[in-house]
C-alpha positions in Angstrom: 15.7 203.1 -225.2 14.8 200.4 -227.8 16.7 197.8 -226.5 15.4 198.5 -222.9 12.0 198.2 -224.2 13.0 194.7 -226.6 14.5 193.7 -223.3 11.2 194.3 -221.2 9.0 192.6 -224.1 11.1 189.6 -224.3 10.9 189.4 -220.3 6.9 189.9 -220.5 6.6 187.2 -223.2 9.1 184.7 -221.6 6.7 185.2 -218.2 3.5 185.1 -220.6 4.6 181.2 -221.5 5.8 180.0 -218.1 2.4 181.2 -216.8 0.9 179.4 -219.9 2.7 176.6 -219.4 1.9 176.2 -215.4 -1.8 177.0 -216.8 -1.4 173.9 -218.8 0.3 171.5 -216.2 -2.8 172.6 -213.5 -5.6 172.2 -216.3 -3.9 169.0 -217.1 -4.1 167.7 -213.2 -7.7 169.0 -212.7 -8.8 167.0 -215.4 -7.0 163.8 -213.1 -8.3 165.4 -210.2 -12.0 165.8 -212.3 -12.1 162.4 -213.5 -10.4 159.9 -210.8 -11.1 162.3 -207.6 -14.6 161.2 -206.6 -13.8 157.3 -207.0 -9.8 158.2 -205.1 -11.1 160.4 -202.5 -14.8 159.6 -202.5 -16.5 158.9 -199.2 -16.3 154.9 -199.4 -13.1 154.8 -199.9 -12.3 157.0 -197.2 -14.4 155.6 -194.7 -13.3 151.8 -195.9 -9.7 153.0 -195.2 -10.7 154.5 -192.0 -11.9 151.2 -190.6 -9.5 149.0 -192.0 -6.6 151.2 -190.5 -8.8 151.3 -187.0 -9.0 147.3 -187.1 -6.0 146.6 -188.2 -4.7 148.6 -185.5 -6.0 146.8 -183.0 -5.8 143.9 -184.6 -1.7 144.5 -184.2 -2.4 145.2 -180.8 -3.7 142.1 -179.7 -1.1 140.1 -181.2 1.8 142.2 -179.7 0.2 142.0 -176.4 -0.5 138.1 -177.0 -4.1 138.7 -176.1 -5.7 136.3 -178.8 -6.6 132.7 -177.3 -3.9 131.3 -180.1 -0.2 131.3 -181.0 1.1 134.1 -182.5 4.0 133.9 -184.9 6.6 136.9 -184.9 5.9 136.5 -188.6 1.9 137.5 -188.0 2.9 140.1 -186.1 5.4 141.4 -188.9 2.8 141.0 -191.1 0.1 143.4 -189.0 2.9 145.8 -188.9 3.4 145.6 -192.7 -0.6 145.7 -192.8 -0.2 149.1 -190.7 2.3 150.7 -192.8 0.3 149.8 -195.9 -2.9 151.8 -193.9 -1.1 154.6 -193.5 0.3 155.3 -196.7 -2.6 154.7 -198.4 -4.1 157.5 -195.8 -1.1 159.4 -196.7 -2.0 159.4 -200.4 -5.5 160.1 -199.7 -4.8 163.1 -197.7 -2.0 164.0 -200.3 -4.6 164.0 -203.0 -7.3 166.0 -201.3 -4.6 168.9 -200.3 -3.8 169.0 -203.9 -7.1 169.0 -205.1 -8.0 172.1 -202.2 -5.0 173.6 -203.6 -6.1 173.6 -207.1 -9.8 174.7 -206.0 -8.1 177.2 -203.7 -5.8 178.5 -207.2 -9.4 179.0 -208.9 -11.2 180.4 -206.6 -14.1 178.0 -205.3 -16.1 179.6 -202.9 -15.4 177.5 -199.1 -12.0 176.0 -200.3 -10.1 177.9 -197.0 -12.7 176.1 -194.7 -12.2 173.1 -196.7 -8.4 173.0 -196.4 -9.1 172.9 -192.6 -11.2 170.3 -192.5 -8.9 168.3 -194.6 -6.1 169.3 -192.3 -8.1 168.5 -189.3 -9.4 164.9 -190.9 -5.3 164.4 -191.8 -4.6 165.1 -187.8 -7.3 162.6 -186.6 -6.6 159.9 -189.0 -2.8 159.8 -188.9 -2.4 160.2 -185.2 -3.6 156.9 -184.0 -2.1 155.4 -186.7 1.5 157.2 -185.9 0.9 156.3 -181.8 0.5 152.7 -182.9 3.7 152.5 -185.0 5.7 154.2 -181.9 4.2 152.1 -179.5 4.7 149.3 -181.9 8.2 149.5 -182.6 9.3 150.1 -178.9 7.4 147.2 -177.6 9.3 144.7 -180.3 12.4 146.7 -179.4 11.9 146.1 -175.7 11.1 142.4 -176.0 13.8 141.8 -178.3 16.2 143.1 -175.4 14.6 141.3 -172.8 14.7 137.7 -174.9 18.4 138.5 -176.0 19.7 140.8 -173.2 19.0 137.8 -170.7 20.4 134.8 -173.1 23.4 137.4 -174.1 24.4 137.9 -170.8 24.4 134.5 -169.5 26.4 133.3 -172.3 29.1 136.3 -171.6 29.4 135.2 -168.2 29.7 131.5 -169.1 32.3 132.6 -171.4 33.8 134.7 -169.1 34.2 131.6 -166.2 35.6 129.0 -169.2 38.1 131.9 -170.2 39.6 132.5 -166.3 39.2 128.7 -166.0 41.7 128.5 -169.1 44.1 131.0 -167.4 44.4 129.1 -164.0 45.1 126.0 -165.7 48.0 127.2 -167.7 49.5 129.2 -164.5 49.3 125.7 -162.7 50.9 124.0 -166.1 53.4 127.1 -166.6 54.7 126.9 -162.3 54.8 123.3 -162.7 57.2 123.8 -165.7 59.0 126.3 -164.1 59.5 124.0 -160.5 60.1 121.3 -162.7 63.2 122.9 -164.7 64.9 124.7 -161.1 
């Protein structure tokens, strides 16, 4: 019986400092979470990114759809995309940071932090969707131009290539009969 019970001891210890140690790692994070979480998930900076990710999206509208009265470089539009993708990760991080930080609340205790995961969850839904529909619609439109502008030059250089190539075969039949009438 002794050794069961040294056995059980050692088991509740080992379990004593892994929970002691994940106590340590979450204290550790809410004091990040304490200290950087009003200024990284504060309401400016989630409303700043909310209307830069709204403008830039249509901002990358327009210059797919060449609505602007100027020019527009495929190099401006690569860099609204790049603009886009920038937008959204930086909502992904926001959102990441407030899950974590509900989490943590949630792990304590905080009265409202179930209601406040699904608002977060809801906000995550309503921010990322536009941004997601304008990447998709994005990336087919390029993809569709692209085809059009090469699909059209592609194809007419095949069949030009085509012609030159059958043109080639007729003028050797005609070199190789002659060759042949020529040696009977």
């Amino acid at each position: 019986m002794p050794k069961t019970a040294g056995k059980r001891e050692r088991m509740a210890n080992q379990m004593a400092m892994e929970q002691a140690e994940q106590d340590a790692a979450t204290g550790k994070f809410r004091q990040i979470v304490n200290r950087y979480g009003p200024v990284v998930a504060g309401g400016k900076m989630t409303i700043g990114l909310g209307i830069a990710a709204v403008l830039s999206g249509v901002a990358t509208y327009l210059a797919i759809t060449e609505a602007y009265p100027f020019p527009i470089t495929p190099q401006v539009v690569l860099g609204f995309l790049l603009l886009d993708l920038v937008l959204l990760l930086a909502l992904t991080a926001l959102i990441a940071w407030r899950l974590v930080a509900l989490w943590i609340a949630r792990r304590s205790g905080t009265a409202g932090a179930r209601l406040h995961v699904r608002l977060v969850a809801m906000f995550a839904l309503v921010a990322i969707t536009p941004t997601i529909i304008m990447a998709v619609y994005s990336t087919l439109t390029i993809n569709l131009g692209f085809q059009a502008w090469f699909g059209e030059r592609i194809s007419r250089v095949i069949s030009s290539s085509v012609s030159v190539a059958e043109s080639y075969v007729e003028e050797h039949k005609r070199v190789i009969r002659g060759d042949i009438l020529a040696m009977a």
